[in-house]
MITIKE-940578 format. One record per residue (C-alpha): residue in three letters; x, y, z. Coordinates in steps of 0.1 Angstrom, whole numbers, plus 5000, padded with zeros to 4 digits. Layout:
// residues N
AlaXYZ;...
This chain:
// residues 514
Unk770238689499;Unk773238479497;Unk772838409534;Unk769038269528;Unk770138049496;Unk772737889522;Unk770037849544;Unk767937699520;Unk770737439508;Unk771637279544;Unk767637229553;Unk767537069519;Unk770936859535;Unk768636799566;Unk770736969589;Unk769137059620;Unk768037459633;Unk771137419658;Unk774037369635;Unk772537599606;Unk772137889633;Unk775937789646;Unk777337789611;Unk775338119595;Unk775638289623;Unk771838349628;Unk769338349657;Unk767238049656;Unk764438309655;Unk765238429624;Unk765838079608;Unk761937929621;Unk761038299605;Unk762538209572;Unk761437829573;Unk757637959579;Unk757738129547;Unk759737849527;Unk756637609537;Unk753837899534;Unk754937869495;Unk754237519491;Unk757237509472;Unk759937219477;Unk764237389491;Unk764937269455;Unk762637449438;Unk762937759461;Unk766737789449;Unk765937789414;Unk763838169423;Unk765438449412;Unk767038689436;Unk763938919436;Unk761138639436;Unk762838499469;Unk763438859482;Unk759838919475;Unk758838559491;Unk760938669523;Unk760238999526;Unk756739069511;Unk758539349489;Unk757639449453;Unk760339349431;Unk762239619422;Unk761139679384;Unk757439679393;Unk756439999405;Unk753240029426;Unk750640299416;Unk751840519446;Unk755140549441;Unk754240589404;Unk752640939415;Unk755241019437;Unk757440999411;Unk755641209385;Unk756341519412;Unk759841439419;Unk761241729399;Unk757941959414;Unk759241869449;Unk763041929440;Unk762142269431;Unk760042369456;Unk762442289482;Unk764642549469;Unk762142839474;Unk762643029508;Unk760342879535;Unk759242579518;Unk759542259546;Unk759341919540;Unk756241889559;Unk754742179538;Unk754741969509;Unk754041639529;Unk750941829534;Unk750441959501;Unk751141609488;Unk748441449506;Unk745741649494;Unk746541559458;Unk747041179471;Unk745041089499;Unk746840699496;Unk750340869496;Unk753240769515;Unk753040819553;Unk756041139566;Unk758640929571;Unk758440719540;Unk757641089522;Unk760941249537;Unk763140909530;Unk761940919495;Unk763241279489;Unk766341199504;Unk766540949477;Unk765541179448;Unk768041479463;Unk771041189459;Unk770041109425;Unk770141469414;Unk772441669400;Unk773441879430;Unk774341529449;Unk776341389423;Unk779841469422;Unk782241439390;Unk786341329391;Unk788541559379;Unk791741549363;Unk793741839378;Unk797341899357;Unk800741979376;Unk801442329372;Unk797942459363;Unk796142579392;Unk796542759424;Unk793042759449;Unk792543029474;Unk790143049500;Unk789743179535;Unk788842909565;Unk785842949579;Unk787542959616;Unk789843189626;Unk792843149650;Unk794143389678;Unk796643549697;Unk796443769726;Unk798544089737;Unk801144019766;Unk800344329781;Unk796244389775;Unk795444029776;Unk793544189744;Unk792443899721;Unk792843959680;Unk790943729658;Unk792643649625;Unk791543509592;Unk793643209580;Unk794043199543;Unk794442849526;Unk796142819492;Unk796542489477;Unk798042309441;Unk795142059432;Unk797641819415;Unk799341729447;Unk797441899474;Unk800342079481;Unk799042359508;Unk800142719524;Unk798442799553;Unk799143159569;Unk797443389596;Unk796643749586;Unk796444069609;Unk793244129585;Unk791544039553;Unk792044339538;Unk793044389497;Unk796944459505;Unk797144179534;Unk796043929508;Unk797844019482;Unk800744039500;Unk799943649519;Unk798943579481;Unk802643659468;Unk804443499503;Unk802343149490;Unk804043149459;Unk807343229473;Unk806442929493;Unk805642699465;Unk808942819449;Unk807142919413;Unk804143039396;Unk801142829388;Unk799242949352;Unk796143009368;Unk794343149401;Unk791243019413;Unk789243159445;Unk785743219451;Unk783943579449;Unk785643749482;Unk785044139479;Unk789344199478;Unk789143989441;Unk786344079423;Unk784244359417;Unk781544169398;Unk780243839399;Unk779543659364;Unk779543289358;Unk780943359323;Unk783143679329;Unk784243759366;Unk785244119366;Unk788444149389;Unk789844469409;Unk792244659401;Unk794544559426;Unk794144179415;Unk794944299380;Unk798044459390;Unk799244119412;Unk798143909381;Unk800344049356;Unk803144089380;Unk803443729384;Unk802143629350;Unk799643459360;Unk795643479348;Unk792643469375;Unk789243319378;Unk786543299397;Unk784242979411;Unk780443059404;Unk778843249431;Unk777743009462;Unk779442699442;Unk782042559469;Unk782742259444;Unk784342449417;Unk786842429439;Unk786642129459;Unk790542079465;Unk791242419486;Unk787442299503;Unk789041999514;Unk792642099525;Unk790342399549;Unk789342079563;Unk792141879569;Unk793342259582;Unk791142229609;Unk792641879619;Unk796041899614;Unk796642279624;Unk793742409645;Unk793042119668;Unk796542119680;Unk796942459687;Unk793442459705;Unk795242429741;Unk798042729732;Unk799043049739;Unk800443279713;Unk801243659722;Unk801943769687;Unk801143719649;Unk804743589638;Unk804843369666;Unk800943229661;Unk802443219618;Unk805642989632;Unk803342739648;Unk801342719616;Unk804642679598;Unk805542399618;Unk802442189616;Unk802142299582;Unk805542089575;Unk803841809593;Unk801041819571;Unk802941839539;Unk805441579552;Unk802441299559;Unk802241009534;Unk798740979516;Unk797640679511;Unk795840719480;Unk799640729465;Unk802340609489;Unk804240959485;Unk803641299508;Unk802041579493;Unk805541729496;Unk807441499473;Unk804441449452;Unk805041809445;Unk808741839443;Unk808241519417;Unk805841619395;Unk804841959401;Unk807942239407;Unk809342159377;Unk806342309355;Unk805742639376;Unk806542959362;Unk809743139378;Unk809443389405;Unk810043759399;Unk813043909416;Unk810744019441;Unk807844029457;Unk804644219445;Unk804244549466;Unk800944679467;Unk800445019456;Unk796845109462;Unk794945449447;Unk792745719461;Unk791446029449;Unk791846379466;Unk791146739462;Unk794046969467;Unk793647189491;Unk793947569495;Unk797247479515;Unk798047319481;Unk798146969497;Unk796646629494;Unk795846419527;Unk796146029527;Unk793245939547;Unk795145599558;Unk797645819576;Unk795746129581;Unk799046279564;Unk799246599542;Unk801946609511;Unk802246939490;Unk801446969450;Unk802547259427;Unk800347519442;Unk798947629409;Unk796947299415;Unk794847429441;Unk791047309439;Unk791847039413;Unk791146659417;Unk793946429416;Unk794746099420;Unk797245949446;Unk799445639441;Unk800945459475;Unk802645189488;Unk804445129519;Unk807345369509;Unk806645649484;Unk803445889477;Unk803245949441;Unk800246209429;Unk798746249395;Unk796846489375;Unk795546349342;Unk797846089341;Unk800546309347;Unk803046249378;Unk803046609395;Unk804846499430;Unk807046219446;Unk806846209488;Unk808945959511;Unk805845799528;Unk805645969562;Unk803345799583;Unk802946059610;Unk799146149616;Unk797946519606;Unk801946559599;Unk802946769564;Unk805646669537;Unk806246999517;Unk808547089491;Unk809947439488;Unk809447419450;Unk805547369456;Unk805347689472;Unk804148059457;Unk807448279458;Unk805348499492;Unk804948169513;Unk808948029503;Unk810348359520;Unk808448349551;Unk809147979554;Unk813148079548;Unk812848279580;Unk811648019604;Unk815147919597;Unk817048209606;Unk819348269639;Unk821948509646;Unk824848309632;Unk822948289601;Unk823448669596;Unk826748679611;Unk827648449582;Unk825848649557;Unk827948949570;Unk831248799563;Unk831248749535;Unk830449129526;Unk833249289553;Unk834349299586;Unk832949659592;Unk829949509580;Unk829949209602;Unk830549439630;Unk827749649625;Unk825849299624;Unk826549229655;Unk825449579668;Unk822449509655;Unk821749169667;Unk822749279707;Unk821049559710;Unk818049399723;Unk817249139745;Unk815448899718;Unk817748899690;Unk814848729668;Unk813249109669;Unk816249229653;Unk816248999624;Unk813849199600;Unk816649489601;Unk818949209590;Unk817449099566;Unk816749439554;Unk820549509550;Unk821249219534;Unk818349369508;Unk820749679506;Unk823449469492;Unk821649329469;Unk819849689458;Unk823549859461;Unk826149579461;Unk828449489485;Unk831449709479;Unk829250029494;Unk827949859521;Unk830749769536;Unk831850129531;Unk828550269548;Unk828850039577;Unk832550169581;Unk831150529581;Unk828750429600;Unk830850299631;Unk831650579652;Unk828150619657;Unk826650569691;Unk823650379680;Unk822850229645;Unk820350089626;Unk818849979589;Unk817650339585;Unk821050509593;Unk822750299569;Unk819850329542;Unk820450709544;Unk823950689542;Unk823550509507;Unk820550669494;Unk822851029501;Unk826050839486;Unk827850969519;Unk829350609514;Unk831350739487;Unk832551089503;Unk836550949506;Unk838251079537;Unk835651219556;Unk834851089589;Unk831251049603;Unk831651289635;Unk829151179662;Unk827051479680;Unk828851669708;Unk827251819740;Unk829352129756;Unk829352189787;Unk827052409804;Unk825452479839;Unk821852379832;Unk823052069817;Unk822951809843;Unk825851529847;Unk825351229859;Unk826651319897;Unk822651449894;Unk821351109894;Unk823550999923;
């Protein structure tokens, strides 16, 4: 409009088409265009500048003037909040209610017109309109997971793994963590959760991320109910949590925004590499990550890094001494083998067997197995992470299966030991015992059943039983028993005399067998 009053004021001058077209810049076309409609008005240049803006835009351009509605957009209006809503409803199209609209209006605004005119009501709503907001330093952390992934591929396979990026960000100063994750599963992200803070250096108040299935268990615009899991990380960092509203992306419009500025500064130049592991893919994030944080923005001369360092570090919480190790729970039935298998590991560990059939839960993390009954710790296992593999302790086993388990441990030396310490005659007899056949393992039982003869008859008469019982070709657990249960053991000075054979002509020697 400016340009026309100009216009207006060098005809009044009497300058000619040439110089006004050279000095506004405008066709000549255009210029004989606006002169036609100056002269249709019979109206003098002078009194054409004293219109108002909207009589000479109406002069120019034929339009309405803004203020006046005509009686079609009138009733376009009265079903602006009608067409609003029905565009939410599943199936509804633009040319649906084109059509729909017609029929009530036969003189209503032509497609294009109809679809440029909800454009304009869409903008003017509520869902278009967007609100500033005053973030504070220290308050907020925002998590989400980019809707891209990044990859790496095996060096041997040429297998390609797909892994979700997870974004966290401090509204106040945009300062971002970006990190690659083998998975999105409950301990990866806690874990990435607790190396972001590590990487911010302190603890913001609060936690914000949308509904993903590892935070919360149910949805409520009001009350969010979280997992257990993310109860346990909140209150190990002292922090609280929250949710955004379910499909609501602007509740959280700064971690929106740096998933963006992701794509540009850390995706698009790694587009053309190859990486061959997850570390090595996580150190290329890590260095245009320090890019990113490093770059000035120009909204306030500083980086988002010494924005942060300024304003923001100071006012986060400290750091435990350590980071949050996730300890996840499952239930299990113990088994008539009185164990409990870990279904993560296919692994078995051992409970009290007077447990057997109950239901108990089992506590885990990366190094111990704890189990439970009724809130009550009943083991503690070393995690073993061997598949269909057993951890058993001796003192979780009934008295029958301890002593068979005691004699997968037995070897000869074992009961040579055992001997010793009771008397040489005894150890010698031992050894009789243990050499007389070619597996000594079938000999072990007879032992084991002298060593049960000590016990029954102490060790003082043993070792005077196996001294009788030396001169004796051949000996075994029953000779000795005999000896004992007849108290020959304690018969002092007599020697046991071994059978004799006389001589005699149907007796063959062994020049017979020659």
């Amino acid at each position: 409009m400016l340009q026309i009053k100009k216009a207006l004021q060098l005809l009044e001058e009497g300058r000619s088409e040439r110089s006004i077209s050279s000095q506004l810049g405008l066709s000549r076309n255009t210029l004989r265009h606006y002169q036609s409609k100056f002269h249709s008005s019979d109206l003098s240049y002078i009194e054409l500048l004293s219109l108002s803006d909207i009589g000479l835009s109406s002069l120019i351009y034929g339009e309405v003037p803004s203020t006046i509605k005509s009686s079609r957009q009138v009733r376009f209006d009265s079903l602006s909040d009608y067409f609003i809503a029905e565009l939410k409803r599943v199936g509804v199209t633009r040319q649906l209610l084109w059509k729909e609209y017609l029929r009530q209006d036969p003189d209503g605004y032509g497609y294009s017109q109809f679809c440029e005119r909800l454009n304009q009501l869409k903008s003017r709503s509520n869902n278009q309109v967007t609100m500033h907001l005053e973030h504070v330093a220290g308050e907020r952390m925002q998590v989400d997971f980019a809707g891209k992934k990044l990859s790496y591929a095996d060096k041997e396979s040429g297998e390609i793994t797909q892994c979700p990026i997870l974004v966290c960000t401090l509204p106040f100063s945009s300062y971002t963590y970006v990190e690659a994750l083998e998975n999105a599963s409950q301990r990866t992200l806690y874990e990435s959760l607790g190396r972001a803070l590590s990487y911010f250096g302190g603890v913001p108040a609060n936690v914000l991320s949308d509904n993903m299935k590892q935070f919360v268990v149910k949805a409520s615009r009001y009350e969010p109910c979280f997992n257990e899991m993310a109860e346990q990380w909140s209150v190990y960092y002292n922090t609280t949590l929250s949710a955004a509203r379910v499909r609501k992306p602007k509740d959280k419009p700064s971690v929106e925004k740096e998933v963006h500025i992701s794509y540009l500064r850390i995706f698009a130049p790694l587009r053309n590499e190859t990486f061959h592991s997850l570390s090595e893919l996580n150190y290329r994030i890590r260095e245009c990550l320090a890019v990113h944080n490093a770059t000035p923005m120009q909204r306030y001369g500083l980086s988002r890094k010494e924005r942060f360092e300024q304003n923001e570090k100071p006012l986060l919480k400290l750091l435990p001494l350590s980071e949050f190790v996730v300890r996840q729970e499952v239930k299990a039935k113990v088994q008539r083998n009185y164990h409990v298998i870990l279904g993560e590991d296919l692994h078995l560990y051992s409970v009290p067997y007077i447990h057997v059939g109950e239901t108990v839960k089992i506590v885990y993390d990366y190094t111990e197995v704890e189990i439970f009954l009724n809130m009550r710790r009943i083991a503690l296992h070393r995690r073993d992470p061997r598949r269909n593999g057993y951890s058993t302790k001796e003192e979780h086993m009934p008295e029958s299966h301890l002593r068979y388990k005691q004699t997968k441990g037995w070897d000869a030396d074992y009961f040579i030991v055992q001997a010793s310490k009771i008397g040489v005659h005894t150890t010698e007899i031992f050894k009789r015992i243990l050499g007389r056949n070619r597996f000594p393992e079938q000999t072990y039982n007879a032992c084991l059943g002298l060593l049960t003869l000590s016990k029954k008859y102490g060790t003082q008469r043993l070792e005077a039983a196996c001294t009788r019982a030396l001169p004796a070709p051949v000996v075994t657990y029953g000779f000795i028993k005999n000896i004992l249960e007849n108290n020959q053991d304690k018969i002092v000075g007599q020697i046991l005399v071994t059978a004799y054979i006389p001589t005699h002509e149907n007796i063959r020697g062994e020049a017979a067998y020659n």
